[in-house]
C-alpha positions in Angstrom: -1.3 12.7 -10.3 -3.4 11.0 -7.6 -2.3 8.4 -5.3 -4.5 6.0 -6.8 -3.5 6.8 -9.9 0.3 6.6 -8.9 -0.5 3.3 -7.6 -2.0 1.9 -11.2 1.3 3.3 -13.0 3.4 1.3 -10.7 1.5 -2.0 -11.2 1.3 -2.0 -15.0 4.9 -0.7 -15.2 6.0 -3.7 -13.2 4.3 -6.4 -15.8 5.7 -6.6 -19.7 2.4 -6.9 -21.1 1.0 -4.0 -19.5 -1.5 -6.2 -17.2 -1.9 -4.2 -14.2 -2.7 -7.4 -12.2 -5.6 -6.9 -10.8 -9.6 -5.8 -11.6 -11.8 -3.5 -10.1 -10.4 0.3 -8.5 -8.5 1.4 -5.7 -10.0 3.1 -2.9 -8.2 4.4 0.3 -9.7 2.0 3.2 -7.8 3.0 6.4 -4.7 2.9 7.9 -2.3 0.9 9.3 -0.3 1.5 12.6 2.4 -0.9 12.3 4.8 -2.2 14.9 7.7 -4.4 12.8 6.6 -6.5 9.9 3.9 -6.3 8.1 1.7 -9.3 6.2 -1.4 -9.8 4.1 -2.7 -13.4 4.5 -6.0 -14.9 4.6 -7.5 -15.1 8.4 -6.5 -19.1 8.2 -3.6 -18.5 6.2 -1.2 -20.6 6.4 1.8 -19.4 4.0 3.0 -15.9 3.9 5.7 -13.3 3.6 6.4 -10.6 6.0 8.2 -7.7 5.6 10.1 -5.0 7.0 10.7 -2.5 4.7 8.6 -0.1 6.0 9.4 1.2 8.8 7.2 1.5 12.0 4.4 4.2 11.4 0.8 5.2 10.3 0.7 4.3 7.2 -2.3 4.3 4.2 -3.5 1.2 2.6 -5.5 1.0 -0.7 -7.6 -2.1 -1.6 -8.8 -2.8 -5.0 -12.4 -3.7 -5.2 -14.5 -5.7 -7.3 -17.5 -6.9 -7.7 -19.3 -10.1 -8.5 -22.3 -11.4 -8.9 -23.2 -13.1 -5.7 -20.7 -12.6 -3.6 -20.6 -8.8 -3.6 -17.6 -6.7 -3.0 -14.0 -8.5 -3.0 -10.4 -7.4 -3.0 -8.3 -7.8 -5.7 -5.3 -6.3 -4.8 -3.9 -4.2 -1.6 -1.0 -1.4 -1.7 0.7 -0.2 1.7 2.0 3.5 1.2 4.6 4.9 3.7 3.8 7.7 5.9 4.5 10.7 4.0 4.8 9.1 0.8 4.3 11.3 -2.2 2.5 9.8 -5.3 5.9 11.6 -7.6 7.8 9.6 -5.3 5.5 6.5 -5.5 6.2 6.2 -9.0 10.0 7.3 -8.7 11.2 4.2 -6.6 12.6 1.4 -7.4 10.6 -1.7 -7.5 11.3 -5.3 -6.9 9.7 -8.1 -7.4 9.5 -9.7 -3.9 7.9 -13.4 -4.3 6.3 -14.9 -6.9 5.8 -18.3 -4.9 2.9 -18.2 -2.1 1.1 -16.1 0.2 -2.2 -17.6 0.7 -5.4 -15.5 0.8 -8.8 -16.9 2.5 -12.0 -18.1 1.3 -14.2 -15.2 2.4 -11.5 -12.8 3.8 -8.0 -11.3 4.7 -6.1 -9.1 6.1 -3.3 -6.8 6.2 -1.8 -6.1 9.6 1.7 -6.1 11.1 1.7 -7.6 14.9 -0.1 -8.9 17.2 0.3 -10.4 21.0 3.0 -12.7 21.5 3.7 -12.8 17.6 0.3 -14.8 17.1 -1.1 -15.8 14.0 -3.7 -13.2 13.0 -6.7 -15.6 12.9 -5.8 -16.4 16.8 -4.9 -12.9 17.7 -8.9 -12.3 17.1 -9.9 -14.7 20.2 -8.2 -12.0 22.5 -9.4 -9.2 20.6 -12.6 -7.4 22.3 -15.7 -8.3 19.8 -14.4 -11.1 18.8 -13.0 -13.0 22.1 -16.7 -14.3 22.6 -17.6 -15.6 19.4 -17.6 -19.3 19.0 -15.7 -19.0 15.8 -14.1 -15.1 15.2 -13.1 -15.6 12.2 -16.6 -16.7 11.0 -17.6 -13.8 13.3 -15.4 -11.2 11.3 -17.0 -12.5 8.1 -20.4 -12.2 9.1 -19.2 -8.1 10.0 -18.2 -7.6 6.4 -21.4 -9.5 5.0 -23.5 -7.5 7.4 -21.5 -4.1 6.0 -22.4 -5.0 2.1 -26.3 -6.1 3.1 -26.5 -2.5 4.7 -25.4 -1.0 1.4 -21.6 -0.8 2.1 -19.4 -1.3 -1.6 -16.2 -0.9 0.2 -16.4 -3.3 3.3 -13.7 -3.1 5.9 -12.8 -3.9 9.6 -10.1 -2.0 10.9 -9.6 -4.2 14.8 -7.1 -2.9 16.9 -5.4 -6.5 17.7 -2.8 -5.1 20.3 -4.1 -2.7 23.1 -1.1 -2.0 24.6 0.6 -0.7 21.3 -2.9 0.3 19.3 -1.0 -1.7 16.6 -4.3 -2.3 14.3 -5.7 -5.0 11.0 -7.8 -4.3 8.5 -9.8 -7.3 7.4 -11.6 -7.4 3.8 -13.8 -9.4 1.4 -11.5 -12.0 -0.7 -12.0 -15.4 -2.1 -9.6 -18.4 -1.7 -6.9 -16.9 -3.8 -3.0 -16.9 -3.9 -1.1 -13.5 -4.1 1.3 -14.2 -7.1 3.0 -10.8 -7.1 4.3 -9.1 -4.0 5.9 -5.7 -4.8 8.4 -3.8 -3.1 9.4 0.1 -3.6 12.5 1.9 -2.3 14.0 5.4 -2.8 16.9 6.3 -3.9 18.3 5.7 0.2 17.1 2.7 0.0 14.0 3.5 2.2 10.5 1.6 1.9 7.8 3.7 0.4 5.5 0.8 -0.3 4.3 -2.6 -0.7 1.3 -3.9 -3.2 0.2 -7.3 -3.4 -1.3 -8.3 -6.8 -1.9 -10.8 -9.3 -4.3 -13.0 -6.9 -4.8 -16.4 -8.5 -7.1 -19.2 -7.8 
């Protein structure tokens, strides 16, 4: 069994009817160095979870792309793996469901990513970032990356931005619409340690 495919066994296991909660396939699109809790929100997010079930690490993240008419590539679903994680133990764990209230996506794009500067918001975090700290607008700036990535040919856009120099702690920002993750999932071994976390189920 693949990663990938450890990560679609999880997801439709964890919904009655089978949906697997999201559209599209998984690809592996980079990693993430975290340093304490880790988020997915929209760059002008303004309700989300954190979490620190995963301890601090390199850790790989999967995004679940789709495609639409117009617009391109966009992510319809994102699953942290801890360092080391096997897929057998990916689909061992014990899984919770975490929220099934709000964590607000963007209009455009989001982002996964677990600190940043003096704790600040992600979407401000960019105006310090280098690339970004001279745009008028860096969020409108980190769009117009991705577009620029799917108008060269790219079908799996991505920005991976270290937003804290001192610690390399990184973000990886994606292609979304203005959507709501409705399922946030949490895995744990039998010690109780985090192997994962997959937001699904986005909803307009």
């Amino acid at each position: 069994m693949t990663m990938i495919e450890a990560i679609a066994a999880v997801l439709q296991a964890s919904d009655p009817a089978g949906d697997p909660g999201y559209s599209g396939e998984f690809t592996l699109a980079g990693r993430l160095l975290s340093r304490g809790q880790i988020a997915v929100s929209g760059l002008d997010g303004a309700e989300f979870y954190t979490f620190d079930t995963v301890g601090d690490g390199l850790h790989e993240v999967y995004l679940a792309y789709d495609r639409h008419d117009g617009r391109g590539a966009t992510v319809s679903a994102v699953a942290l793996i801890a360092s080391g994680t096997t897929p057998q133990a990916l689909t061992e764990a014990s899984w919770e469901e975490a929220s099934d209230d709000v964590n607000m996506l963007s209009e455009d794009a989001s982002v996964i990513y677990s600190h940043t500067p003096d704790n600040l918001a992600i979407g401000h975090a960019l105006h310090r970032t280098p690339g970004f700290a001279q745009a008028e607008d860096p969020v409108a700036h980190a769009v117009a990356e991705l577009e620029a990535q799917q108008e060269a040919g790219s079908l799996l856009p991505v920005l991976d931005i270290v937003v804290d120099p001192a610690g390399g702690a990184n973000a990886l920002v994606f292609p979304t619409c203005d959507f709501t993750a409705g399922s946030i999932l949490i895995g744990r071994d039998e010690t109780g340690t985090g192997v994962g976390i997959f937001w699904s189920n986005f909803d307009g």
